[in-house]
C-alpha positions as CSV (number, residue, x, y, z in Angstrom):
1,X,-93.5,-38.0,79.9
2,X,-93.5,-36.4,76.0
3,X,-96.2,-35.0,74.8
4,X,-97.3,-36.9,71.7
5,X,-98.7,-33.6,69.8
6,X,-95.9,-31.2,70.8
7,X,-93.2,-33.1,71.9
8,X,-92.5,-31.0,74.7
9,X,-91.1,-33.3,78.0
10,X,-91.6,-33.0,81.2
11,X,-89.3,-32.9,84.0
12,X,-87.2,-36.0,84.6
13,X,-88.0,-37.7,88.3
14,X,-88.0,-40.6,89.8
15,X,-91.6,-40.5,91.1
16,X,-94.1,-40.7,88.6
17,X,-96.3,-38.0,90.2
18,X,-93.9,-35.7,89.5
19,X,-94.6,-36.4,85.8
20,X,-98.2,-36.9,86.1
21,X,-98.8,-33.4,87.2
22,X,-96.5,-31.8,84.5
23,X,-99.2,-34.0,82.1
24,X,-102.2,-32.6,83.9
25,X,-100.9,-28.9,83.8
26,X,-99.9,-29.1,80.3
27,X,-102.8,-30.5,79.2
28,X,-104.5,-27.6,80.9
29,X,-102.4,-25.2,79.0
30,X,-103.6,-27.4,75.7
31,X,-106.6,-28.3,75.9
32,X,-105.8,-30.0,72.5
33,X,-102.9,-32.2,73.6
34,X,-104.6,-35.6,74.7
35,X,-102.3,-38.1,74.0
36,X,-98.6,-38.5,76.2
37,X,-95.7,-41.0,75.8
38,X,-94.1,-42.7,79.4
39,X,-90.4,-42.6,78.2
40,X,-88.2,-45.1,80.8
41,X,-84.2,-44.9,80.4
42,X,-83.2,-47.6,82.3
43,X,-79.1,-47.9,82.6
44,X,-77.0,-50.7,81.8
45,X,-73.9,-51.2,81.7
46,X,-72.5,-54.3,79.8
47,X,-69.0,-55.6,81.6
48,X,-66.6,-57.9,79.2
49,X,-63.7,-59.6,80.4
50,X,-61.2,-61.4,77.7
């Protein structure tokens, strides 16, 4: 997750909690920071044969 006022991410995890508390906590911290970005990587590999 990325904080949308800040910018700051959280830790990167395959379970979601993981996330979701770091968004909880931080919002805690800043009380003004409402609004969070999910951000997905998902690999891919693209294989070419001539």
């Amino acid at each position: 997750m990325q904080c949308a006022v800040c910018g700051e991410i959280s830790p990167t995890d395959t379970e979601f909690t993981v996330s979701q508390h770091w968004v909880f906590a931080h919002g805690g911290r800043n009380p003004t920071h409402h609004t969070y970005r999910e951000v997905i990587t998902r690999p891919w590999k693209a294989w070419w044969k001539p």
